[in-house]
N, C-alpha and C positions, 0 to 999 in steps of 0.2 A: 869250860862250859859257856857256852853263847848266852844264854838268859837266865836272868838271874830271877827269883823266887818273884818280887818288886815288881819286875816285868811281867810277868808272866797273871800276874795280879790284874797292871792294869789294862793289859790286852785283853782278860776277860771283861772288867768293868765295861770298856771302855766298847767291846760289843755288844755288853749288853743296853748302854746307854744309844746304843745307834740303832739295835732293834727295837728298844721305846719310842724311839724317833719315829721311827720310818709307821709302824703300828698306827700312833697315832697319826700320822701324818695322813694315811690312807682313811680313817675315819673323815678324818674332815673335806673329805674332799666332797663338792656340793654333787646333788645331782642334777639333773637335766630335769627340765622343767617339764620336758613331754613326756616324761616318764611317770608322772604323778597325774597327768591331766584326766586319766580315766578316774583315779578316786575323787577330783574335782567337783564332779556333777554328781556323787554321791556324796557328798558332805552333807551333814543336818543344818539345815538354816534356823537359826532360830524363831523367824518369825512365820513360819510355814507350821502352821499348827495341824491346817487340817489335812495336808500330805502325811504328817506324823500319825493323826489316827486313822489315814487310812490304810497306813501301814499295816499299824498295830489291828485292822479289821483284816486284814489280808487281800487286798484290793476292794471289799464289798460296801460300794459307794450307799447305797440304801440303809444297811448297817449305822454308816457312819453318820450318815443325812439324820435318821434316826435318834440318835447317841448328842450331836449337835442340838436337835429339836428337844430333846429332852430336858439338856442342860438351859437353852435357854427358855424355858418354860417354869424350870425351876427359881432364875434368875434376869426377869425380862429384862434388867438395863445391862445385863450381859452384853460384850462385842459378841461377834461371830469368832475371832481368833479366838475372845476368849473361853469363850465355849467349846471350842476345839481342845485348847491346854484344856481344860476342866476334864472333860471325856476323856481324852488319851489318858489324862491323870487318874481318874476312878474306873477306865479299864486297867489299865497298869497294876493298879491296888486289888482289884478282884483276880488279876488273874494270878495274884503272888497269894492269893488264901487256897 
């Protein structure tokens, strides 16, 4: 008999240690950067408050004009961003009731 039980052990091990290898191997491999560049310019910026509400208004700039004037009417030494977070933030909350 050419292989013995021993063998035969770690010939399997020892493929399967090669296809964890390779596995991960292909995980890490980076991607191309132009391949991500479309979701780029969709990313959330954090300090764009009032693109965010006028998301959440569904493009309706007078809505949102609205919703800004309101908040800062509630709160005149409000910024303008901040009035923006505030509105996104109490549309957010109204529309989850």
């Amino acid at each position: 008999m050419p292989f013995g039980l021993e063998t035969a052990i770690g010939l399997v091990v020892g493929a399967g240690l090669i296809v964890l290898f390779l596995r991960r191997r292909k995980r890490r491999v980076r991607k191309s950067p132009r391949l991500f560049s479309a979701f780029r310019s969709k990313r959330f910026r954090p300090w764009d408050h009032e693109a965010q509400l006028l998301r959440l208004c569904h493009g309706d700039r007078a809505m949102a004009e609205r919703l800004i004037r309101h908040e800062l009417e509630r709160t005149p030494t409000m910024s303008r961003p901040g009035a923006a977070l505030a509105a996104a933030t109490r549309l957010r909350h109204d529309k989850q009731r």
